[in-house]
C-alpha positions in Angstrom: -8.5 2.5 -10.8 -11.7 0.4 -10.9 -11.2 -2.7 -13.1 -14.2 -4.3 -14.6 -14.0 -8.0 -15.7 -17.0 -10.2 -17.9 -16.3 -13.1 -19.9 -18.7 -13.9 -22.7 -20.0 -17.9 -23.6 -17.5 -19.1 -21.2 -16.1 -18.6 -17.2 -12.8 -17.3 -16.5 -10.6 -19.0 -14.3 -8.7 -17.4 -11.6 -5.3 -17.8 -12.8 -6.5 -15.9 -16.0 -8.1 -13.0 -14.3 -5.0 -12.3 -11.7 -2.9 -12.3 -14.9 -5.1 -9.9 -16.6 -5.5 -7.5 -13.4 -1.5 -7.4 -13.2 -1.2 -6.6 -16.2 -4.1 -3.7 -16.0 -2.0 -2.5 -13.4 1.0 -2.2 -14.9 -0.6 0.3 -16.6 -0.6 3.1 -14.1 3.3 2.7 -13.9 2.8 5.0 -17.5 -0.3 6.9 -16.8 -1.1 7.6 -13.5 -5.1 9.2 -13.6 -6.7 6.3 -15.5 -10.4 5.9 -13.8 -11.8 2.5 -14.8 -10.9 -0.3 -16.8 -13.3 -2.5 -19.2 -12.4 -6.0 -20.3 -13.9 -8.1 -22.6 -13.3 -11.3 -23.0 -15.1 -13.3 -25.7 -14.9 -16.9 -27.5 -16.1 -16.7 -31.2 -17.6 -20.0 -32.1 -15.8 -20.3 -35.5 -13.3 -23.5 -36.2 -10.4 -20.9 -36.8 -7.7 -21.2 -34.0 -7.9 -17.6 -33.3 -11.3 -17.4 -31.7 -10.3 -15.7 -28.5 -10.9 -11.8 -28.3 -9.8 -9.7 -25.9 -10.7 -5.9 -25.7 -10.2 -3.4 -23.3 -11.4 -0.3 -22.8 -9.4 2.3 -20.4 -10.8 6.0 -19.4 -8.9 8.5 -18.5 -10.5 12.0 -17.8 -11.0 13.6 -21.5 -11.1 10.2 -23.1 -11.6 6.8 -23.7 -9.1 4.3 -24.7 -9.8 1.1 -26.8 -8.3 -1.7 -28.3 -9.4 -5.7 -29.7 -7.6 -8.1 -30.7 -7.9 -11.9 -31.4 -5.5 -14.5 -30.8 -5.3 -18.1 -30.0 -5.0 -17.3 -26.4 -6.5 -14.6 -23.9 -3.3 -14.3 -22.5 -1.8 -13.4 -25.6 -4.5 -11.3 -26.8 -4.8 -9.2 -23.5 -1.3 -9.1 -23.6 -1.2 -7.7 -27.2 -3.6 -5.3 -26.0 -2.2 -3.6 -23.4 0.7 -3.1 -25.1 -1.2 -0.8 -28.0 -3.0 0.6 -24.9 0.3 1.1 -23.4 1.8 3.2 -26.7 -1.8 5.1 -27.2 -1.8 6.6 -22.8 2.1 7.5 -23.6 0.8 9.4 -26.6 -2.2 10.9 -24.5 0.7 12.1 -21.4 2.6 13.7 -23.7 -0.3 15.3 -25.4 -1.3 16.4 -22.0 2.3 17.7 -20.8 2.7 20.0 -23.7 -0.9 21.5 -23.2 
């Protein structure tokens, strides 16, 4: 799986990104033929607390996979993420298993 990694208006630290590509790879433990995944991560200059967005996008061959959200933190909005993306490629397996 090819992981692909940009942080907008700001510079990720390590500790963020190694969390964020164990948890990519968690994925596979569910789905086993995803191709790439796209992470976003962004800082909305707004005075709300929740200005941190996360989205990822995963491919899998036949489709595309995508989820945002916006939290407080990037850990908690990555995590929150690949938990829908988690629920949407179990979905897509079974989909796939009955075909």
């Amino acid at each position: 799986m090819e992981v692909n990694l940009q942080s907008v208006n700001f510079n990720a630290d390590a500790k963020l990104v190694d969390f964020i590509h164990k948890k990519i790879g968690k994925l596979e433990q569910v789905f086993d033929r995803i191709t790439a995944a796209d992470i976003y991560l962004k800082v909305e200059n707004t005075s709300a607390k929740e200005n941190k967005i996360a989205e990822i996008k995963v491919s899998v061959p036949g489709s595309e996979y995508v989820c945002k959200k916006q939290c407080s933190s990037f850990e908690e909005a990555a995590d929150s993420s690949i938990d829908v993306l988690r629920r949407q490629l179990r979905n897509h397996k079974e989909k796939v298993r009955i075909a």
